[in-house]
PDB file of N, CA, C and O in Angstrom:
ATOM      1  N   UNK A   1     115.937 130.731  77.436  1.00  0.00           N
ATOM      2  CA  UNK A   1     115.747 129.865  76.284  1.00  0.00           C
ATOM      3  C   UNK A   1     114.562 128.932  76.495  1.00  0.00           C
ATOM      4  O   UNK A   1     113.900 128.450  75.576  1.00  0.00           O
ATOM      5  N   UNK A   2     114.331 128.696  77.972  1.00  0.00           N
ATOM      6  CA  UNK A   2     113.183 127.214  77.918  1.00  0.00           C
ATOM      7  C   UNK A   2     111.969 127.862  77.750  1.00  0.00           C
ATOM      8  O   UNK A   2     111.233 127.332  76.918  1.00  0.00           O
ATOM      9  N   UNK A   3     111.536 128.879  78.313  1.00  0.00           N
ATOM     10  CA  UNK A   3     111.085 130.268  78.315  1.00  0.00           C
ATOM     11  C   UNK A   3     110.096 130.503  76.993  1.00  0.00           C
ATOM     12  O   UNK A   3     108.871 130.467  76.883  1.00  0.00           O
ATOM     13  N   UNK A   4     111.718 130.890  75.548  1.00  0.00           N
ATOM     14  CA  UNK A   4     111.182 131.124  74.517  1.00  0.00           C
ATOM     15  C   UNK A   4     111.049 129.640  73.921  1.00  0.00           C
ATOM     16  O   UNK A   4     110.345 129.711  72.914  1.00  0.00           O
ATOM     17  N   UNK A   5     111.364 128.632  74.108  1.00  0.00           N
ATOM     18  CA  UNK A   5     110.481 127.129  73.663  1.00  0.00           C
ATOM     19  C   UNK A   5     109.595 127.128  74.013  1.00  0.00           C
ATOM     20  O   UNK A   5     108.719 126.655  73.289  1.00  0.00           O
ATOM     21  N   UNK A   6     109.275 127.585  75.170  1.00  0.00           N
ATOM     22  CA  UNK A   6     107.337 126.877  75.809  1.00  0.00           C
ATOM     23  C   UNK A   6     107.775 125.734  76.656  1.00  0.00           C
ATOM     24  O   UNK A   6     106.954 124.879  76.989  1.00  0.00           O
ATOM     25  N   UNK A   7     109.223 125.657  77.084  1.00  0.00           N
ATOM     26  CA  UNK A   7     109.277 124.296  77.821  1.00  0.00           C
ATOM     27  C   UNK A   7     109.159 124.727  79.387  1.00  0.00           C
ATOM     28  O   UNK A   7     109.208 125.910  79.727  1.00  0.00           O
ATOM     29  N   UNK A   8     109.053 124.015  79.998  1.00  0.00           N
ATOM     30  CA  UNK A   8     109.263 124.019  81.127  1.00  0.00           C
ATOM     31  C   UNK A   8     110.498 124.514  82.285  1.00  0.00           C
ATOM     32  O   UNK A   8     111.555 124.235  81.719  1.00  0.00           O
ATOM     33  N   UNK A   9     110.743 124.973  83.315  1.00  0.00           N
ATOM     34  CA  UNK A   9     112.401 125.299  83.428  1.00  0.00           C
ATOM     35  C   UNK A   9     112.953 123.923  84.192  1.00  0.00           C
ATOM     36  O   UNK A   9     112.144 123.142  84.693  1.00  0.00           O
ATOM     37  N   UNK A  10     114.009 123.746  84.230  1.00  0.00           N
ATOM     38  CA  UNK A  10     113.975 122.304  85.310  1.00  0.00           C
ATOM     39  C   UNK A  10     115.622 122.841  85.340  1.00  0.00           C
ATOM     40  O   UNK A  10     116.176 123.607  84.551  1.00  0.00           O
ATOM     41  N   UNK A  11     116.082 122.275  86.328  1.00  0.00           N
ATOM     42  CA  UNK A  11     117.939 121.610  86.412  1.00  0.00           C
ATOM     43  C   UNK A  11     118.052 121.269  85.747  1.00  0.00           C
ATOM     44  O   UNK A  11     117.225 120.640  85.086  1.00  0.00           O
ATOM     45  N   UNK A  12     119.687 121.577  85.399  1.00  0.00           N
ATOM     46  CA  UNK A  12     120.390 120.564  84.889  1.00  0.00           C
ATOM     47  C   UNK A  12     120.704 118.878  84.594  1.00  0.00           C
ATOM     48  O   UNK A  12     121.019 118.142  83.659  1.00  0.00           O
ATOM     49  N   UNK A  13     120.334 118.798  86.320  1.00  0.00           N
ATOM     50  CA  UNK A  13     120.323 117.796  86.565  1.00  0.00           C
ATOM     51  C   UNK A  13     118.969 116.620  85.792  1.00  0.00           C
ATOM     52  O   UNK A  13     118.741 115.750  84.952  1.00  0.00           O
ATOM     53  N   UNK A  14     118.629 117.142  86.460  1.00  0.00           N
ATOM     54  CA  UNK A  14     117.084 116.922  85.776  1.00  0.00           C
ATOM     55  C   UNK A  14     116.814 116.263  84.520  1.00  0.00           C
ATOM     56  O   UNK A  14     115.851 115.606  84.127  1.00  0.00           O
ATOM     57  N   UNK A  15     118.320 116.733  83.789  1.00  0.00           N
ATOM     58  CA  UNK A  15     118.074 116.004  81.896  1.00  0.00           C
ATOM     59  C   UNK A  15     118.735 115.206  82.123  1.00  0.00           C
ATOM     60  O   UNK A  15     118.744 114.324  81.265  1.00  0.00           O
ATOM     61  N   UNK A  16     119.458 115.038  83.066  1.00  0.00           N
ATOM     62  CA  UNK A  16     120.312 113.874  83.009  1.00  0.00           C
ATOM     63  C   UNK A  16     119.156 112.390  83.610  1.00  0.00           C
ATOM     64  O   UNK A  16     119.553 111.228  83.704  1.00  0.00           O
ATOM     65  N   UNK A  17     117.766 112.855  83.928  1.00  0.00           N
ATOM     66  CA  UNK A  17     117.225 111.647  84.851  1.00  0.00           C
ATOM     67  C   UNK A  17     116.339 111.925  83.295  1.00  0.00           C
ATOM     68  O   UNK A  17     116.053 110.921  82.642  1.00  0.00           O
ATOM     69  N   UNK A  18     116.062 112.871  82.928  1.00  0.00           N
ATOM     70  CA  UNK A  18     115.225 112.820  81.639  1.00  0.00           C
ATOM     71  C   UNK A  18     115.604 111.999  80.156  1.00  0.00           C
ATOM     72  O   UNK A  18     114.789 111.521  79.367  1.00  0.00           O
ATOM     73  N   UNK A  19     117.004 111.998  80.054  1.00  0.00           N
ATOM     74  CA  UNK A  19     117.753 111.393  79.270  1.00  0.00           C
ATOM     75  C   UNK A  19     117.479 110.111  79.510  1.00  0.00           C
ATOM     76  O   UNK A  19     116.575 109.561  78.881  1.00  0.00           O
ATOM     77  N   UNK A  20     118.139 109.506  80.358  1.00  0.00           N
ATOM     78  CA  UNK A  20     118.180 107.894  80.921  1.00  0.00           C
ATOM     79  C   UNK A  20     116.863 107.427  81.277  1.00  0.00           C
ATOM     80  O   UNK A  20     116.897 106.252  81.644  1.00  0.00           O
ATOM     81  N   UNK A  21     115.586 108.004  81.295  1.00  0.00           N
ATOM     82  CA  UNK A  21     114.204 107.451  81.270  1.00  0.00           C
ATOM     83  C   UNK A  21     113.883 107.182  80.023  1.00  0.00           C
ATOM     84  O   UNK A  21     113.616 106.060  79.594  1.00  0.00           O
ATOM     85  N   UNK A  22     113.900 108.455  79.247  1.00  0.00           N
ATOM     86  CA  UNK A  22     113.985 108.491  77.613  1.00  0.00           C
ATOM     87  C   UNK A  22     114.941 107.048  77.002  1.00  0.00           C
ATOM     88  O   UNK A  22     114.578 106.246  76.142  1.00  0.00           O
ATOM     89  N   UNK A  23     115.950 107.062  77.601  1.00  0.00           N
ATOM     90  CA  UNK A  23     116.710 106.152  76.663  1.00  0.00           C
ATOM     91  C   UNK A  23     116.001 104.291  77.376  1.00  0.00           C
ATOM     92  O   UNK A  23     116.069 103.289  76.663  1.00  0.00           O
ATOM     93  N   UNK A  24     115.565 104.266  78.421  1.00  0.00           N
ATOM     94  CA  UNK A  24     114.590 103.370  78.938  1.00  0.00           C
ATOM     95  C   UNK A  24     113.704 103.065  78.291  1.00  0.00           C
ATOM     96  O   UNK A  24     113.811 102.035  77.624  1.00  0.00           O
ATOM     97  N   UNK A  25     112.502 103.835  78.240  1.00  0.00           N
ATOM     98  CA  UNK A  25     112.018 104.139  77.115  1.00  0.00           C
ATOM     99  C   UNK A  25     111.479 103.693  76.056  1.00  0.00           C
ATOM    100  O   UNK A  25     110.328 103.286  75.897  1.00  0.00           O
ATOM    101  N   UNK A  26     112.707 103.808  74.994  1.00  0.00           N
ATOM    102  CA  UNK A  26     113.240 103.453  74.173  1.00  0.00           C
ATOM    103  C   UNK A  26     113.611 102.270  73.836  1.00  0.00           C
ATOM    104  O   UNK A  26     114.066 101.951  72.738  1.00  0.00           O
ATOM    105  N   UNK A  27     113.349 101.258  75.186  1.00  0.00           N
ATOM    106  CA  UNK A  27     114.233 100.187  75.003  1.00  0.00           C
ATOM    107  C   UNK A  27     115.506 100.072  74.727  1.00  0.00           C
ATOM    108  O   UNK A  27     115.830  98.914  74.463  1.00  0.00           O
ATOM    109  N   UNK A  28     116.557 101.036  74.682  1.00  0.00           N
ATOM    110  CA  UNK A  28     117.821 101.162  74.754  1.00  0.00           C
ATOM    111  C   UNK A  28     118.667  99.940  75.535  1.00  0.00           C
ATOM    112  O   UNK A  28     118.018  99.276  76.343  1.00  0.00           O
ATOM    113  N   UNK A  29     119.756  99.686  75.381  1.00  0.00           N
ATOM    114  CA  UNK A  29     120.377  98.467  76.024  1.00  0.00           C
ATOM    115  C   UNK A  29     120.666  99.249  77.195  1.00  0.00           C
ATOM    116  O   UNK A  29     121.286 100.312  77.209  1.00  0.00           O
ATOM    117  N   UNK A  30     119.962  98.390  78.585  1.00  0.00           N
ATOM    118  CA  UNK A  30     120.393  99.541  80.139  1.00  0.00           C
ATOM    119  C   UNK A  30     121.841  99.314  80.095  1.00  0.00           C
ATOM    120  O   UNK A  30     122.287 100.427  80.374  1.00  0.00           O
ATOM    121  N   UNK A  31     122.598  98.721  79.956  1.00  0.00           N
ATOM    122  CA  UNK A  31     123.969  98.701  80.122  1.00  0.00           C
ATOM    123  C   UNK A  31     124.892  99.979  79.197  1.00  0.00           C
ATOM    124  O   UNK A  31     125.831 100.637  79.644  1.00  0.00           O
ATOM    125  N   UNK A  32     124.297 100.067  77.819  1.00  0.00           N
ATOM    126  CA  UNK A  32     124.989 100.582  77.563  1.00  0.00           C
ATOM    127  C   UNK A  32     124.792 102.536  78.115  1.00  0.00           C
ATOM    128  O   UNK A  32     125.598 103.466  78.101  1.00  0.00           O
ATOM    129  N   UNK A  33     123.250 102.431  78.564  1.00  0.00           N
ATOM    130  CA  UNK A  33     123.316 104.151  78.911  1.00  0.00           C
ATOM    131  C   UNK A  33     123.944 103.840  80.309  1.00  0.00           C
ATOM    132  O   UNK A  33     124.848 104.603  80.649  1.00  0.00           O
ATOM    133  N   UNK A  34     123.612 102.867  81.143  1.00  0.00           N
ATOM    134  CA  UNK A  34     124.464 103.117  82.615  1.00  0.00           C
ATOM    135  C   UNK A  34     125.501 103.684  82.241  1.00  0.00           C
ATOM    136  O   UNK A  34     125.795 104.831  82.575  1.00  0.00           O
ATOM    137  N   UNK A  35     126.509 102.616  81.156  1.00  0.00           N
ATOM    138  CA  UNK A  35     128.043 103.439  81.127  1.00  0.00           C
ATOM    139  C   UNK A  35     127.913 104.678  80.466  1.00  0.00           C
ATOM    140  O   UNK A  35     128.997 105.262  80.454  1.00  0.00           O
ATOM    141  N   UNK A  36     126.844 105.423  79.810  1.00  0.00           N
ATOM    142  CA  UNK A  36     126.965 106.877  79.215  1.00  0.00           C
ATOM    143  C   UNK A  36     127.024 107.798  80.328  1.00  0.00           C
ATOM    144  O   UNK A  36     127.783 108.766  80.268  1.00  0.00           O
ATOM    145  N   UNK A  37     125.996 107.503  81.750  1.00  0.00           N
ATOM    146  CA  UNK A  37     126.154 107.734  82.657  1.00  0.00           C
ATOM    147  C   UNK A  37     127.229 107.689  83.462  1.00  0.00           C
ATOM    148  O   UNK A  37     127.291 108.516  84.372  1.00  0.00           O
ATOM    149  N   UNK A  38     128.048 106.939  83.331  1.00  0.00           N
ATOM    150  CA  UNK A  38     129.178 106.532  83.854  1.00  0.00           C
ATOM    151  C   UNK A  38     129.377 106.567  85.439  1.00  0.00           C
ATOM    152  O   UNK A  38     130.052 107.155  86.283  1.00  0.00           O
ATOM    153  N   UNK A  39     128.117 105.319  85.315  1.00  0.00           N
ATOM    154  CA  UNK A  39     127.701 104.538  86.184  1.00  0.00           C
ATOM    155  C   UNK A  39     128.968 103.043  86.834  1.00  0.00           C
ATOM    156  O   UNK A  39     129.336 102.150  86.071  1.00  0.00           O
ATOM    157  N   UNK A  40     129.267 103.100  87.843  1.00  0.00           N
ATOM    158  CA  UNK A  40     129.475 101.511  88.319  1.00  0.00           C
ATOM    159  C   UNK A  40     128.964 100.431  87.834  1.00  0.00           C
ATOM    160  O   UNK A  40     129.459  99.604  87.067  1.00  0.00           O
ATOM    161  N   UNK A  41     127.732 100.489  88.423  1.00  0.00           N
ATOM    162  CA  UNK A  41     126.814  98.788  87.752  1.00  0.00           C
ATOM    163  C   UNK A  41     125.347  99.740  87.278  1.00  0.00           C
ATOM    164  O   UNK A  41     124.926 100.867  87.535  1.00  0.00           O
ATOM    165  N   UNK A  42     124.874  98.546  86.434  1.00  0.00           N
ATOM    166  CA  UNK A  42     123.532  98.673  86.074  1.00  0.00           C
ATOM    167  C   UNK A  42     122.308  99.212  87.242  1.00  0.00           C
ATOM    168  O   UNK A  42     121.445 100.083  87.140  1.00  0.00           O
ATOM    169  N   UNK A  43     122.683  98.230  88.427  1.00  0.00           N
ATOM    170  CA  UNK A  43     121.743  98.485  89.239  1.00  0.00           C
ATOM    171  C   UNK A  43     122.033 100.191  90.364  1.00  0.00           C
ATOM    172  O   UNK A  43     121.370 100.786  91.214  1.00  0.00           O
ATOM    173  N   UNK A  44     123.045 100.339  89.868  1.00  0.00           N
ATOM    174  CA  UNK A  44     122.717 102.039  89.983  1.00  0.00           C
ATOM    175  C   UNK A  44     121.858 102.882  88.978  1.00  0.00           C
ATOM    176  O   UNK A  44     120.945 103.613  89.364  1.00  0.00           O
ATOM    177  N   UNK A  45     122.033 102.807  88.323  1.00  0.00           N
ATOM    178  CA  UNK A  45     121.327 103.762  87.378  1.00  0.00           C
ATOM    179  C   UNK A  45     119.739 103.245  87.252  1.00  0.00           C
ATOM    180  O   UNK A  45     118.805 103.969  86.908  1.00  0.00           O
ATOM    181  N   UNK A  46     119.634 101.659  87.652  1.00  0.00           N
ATOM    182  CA  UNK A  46     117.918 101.575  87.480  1.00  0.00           C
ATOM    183  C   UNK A  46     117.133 101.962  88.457  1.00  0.00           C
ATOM    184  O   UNK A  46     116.058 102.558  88.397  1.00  0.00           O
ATOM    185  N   UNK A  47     118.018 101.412  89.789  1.00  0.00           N
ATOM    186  CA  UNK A  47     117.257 102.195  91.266  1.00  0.00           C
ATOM    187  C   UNK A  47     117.689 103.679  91.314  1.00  0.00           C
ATOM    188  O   UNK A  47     117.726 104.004  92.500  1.00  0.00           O
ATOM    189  N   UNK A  48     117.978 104.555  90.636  1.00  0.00           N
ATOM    190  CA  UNK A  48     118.731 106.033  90.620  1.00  0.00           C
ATOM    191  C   UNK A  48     117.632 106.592  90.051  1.00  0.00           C
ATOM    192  O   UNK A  48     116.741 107.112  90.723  1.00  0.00           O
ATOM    193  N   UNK A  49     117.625 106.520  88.721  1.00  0.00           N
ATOM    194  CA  UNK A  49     117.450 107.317  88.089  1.00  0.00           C
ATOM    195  C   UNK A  49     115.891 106.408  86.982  1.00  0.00           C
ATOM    196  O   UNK A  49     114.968 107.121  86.588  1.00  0.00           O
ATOM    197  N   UNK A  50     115.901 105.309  86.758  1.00  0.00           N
ATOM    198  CA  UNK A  50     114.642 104.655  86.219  1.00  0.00           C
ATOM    199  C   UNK A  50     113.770 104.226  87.065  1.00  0.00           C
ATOM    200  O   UNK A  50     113.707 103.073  87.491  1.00  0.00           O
ATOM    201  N   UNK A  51     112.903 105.328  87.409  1.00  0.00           N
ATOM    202  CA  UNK A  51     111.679 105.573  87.647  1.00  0.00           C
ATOM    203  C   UNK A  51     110.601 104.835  87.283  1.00  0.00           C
ATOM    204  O   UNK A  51     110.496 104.516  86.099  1.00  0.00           O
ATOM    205  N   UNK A  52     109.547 104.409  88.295  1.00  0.00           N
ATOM    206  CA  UNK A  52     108.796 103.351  87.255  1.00  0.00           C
ATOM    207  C   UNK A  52     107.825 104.163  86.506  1.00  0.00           C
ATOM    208  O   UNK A  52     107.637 105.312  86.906  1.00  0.00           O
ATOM    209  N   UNK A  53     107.229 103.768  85.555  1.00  0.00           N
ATOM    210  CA  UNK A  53     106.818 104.247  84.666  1.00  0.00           C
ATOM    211  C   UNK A  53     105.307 103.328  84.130  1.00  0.00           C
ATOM    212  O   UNK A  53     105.010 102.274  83.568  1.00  0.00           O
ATOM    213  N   UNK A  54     104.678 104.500  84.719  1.00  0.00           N
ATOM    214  CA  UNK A  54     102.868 104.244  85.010  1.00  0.00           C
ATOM    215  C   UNK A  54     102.668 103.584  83.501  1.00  0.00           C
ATOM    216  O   UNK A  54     102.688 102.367  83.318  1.00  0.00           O
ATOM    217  N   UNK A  55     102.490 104.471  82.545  1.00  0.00           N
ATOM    218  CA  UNK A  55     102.329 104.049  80.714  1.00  0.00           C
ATOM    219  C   UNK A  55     102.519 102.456  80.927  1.00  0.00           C
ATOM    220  O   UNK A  55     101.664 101.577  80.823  1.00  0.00           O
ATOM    221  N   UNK A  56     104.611 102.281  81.430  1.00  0.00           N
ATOM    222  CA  UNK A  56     104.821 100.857  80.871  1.00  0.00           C
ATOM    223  C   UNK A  56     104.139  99.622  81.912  1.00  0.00           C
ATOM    224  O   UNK A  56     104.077  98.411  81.700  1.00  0.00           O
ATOM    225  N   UNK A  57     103.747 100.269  82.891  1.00  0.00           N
ATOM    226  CA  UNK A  57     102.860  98.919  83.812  1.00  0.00           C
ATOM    227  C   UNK A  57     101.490  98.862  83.293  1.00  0.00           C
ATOM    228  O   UNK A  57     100.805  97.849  83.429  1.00  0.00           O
ATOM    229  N   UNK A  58     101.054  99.958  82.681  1.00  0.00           N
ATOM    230  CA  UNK A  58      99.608  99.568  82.262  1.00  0.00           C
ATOM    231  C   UNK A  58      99.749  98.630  81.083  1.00  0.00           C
ATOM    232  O   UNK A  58      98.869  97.795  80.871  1.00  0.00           O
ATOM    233  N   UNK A  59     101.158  98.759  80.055  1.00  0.00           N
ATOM    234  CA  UNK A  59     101.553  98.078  79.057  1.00  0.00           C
ATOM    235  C   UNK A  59     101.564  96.772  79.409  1.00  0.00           C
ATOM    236  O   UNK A  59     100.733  96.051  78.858  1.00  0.00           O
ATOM    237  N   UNK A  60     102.570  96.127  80.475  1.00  0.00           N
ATOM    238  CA  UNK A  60     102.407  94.719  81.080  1.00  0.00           C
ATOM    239  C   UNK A  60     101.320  94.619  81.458  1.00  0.00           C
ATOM    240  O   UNK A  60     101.007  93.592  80.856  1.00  0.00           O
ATOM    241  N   UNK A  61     100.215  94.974  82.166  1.00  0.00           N
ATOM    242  CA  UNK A  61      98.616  94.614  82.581  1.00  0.00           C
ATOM    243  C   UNK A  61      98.072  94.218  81.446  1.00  0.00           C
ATOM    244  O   UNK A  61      97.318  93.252  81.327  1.00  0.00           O
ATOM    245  N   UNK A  62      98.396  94.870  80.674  1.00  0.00           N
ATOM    246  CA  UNK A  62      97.555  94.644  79.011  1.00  0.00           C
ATOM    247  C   UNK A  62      97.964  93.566  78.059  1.00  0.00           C
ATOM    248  O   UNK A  62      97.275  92.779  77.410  1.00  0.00           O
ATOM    249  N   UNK A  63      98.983  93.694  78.121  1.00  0.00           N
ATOM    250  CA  UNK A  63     100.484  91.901  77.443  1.00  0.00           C
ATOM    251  C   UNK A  63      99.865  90.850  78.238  1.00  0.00           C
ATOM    252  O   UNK A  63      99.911  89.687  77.835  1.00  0.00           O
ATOM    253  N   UNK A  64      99.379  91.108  79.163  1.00  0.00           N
ATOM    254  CA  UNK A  64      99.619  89.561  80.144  1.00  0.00           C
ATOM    255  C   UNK A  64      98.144  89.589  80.824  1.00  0.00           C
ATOM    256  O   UNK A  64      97.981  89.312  82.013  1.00  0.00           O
ATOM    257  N   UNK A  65      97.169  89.924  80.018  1.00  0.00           N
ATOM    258  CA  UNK A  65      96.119  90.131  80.238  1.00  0.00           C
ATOM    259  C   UNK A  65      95.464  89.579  78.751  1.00  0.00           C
ATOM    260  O   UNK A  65      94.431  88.982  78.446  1.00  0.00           O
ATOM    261  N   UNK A  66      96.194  89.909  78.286  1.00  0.00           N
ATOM    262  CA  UNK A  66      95.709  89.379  76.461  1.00  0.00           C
ATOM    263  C   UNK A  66      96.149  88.130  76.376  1.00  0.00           C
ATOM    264  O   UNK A  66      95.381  87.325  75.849  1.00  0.00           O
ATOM    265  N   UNK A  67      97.829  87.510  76.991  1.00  0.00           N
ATOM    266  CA  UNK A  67      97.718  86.650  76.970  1.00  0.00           C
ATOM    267  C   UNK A  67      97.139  85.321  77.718  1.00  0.00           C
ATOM    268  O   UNK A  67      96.811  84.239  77.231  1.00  0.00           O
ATOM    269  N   UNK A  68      97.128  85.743  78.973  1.00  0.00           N
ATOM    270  CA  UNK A  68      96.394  84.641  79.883  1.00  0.00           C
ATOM    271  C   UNK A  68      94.584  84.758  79.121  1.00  0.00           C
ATOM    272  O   UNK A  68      94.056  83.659  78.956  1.00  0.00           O
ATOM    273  N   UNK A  69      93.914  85.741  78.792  1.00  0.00           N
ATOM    274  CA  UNK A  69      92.452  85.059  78.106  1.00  0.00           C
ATOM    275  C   UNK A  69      92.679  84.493  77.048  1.00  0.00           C
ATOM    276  O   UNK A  69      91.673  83.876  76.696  1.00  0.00           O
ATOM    277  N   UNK A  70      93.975  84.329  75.953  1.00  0.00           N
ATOM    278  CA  UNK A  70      93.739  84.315  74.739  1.00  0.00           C
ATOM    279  C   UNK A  70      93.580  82.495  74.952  1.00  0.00           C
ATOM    280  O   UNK A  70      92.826  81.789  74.283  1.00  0.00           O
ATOM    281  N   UNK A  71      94.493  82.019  76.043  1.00  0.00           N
ATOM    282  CA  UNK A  71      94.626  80.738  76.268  1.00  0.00           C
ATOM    283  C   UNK A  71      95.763  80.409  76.124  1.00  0.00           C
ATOM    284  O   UNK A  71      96.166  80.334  74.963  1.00  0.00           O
ATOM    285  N   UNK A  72      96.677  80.099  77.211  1.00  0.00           N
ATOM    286  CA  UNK A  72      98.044  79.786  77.046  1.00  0.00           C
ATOM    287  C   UNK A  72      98.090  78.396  76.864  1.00  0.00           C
ATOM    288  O   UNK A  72      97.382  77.516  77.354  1.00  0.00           O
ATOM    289  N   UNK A  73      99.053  78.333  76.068  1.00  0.00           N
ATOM    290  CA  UNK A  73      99.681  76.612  75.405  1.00  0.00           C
ATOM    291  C   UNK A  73      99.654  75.695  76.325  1.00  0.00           C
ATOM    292  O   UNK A  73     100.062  76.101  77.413  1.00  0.00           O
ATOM    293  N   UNK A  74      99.263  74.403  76.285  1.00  0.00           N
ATOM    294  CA  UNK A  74      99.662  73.212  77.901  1.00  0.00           C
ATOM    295  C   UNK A  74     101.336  73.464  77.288  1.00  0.00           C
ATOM    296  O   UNK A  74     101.858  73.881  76.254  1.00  0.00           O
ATOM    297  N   UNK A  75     101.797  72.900  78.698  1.00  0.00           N
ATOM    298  CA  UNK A  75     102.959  73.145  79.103  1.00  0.00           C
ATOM    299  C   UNK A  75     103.062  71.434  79.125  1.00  0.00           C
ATOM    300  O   UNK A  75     102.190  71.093  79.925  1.00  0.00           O
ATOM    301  N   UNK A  76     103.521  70.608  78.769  1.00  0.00           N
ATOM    302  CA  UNK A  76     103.796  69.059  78.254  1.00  0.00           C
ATOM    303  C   UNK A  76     104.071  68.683  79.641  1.00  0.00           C
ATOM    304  O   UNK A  76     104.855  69.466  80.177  1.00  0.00           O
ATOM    305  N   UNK A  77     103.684  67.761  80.360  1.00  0.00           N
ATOM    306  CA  UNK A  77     103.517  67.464  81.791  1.00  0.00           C
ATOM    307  C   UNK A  77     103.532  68.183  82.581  1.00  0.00           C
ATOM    308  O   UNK A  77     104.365  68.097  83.483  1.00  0.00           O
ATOM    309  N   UNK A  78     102.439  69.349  82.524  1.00  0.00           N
ATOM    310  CA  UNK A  78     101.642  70.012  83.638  1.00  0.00           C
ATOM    311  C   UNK A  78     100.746  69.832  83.823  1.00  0.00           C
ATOM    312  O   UNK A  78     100.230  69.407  82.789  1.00  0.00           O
ATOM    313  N   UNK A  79      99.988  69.878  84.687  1.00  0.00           N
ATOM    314  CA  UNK A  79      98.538  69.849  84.700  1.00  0.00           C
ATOM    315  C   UNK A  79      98.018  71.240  84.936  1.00  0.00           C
ATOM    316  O   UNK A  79      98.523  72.248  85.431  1.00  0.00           O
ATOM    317  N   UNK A  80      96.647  70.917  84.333  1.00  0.00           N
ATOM    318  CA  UNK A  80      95.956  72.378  84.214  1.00  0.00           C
ATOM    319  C   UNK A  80      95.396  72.544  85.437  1.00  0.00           C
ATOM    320  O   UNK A  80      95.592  71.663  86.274  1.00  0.00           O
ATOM    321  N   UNK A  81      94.906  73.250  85.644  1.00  0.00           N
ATOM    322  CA  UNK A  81      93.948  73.791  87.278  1.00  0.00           C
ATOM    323  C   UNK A  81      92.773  74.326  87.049  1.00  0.00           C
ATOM    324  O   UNK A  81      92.074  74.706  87.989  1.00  0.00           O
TER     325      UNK A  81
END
């Protein structure tokens, strides 16, 4: 079947780490796919199976790169540097 899609072959397993990245992703609530997983705690399924993900760090470089030039707000008794 993956064959006649054009997909790739992988494990079984495999959709299950494909699923829970996807639903990452997504921004999905991690709690609620841990328990789809039926996972213990959260922090199984993020050190398990959520992989970091190159795309979303270039995403934060870019958020927090736009905002530190744009000029962040004084902070009311801080001093600047």
């Amino acid at each position: 079947m993956a064959d006649a899609a054009g997909l790739p072959r992988i494990h079984l397993h495999e959709v299950r780490h494909s699923y829970l990245t996807a639903g990452r992703r997504a921004r999905l609530d991690t709690k609620a796919l841990s328990q789809r997983a039926g996972h213990s705690t959260v922090s199984l399924t993020m050190e398990t199976y959520m992989h970091g993900d190159l795309e979303a760090d270039r995403q934060v470089a870019h958020d927090m790169a736009a905002l530190i030039l744009s000029g962040l707000p004084a902070i009311p008794g801080e001093e600047v540097s």
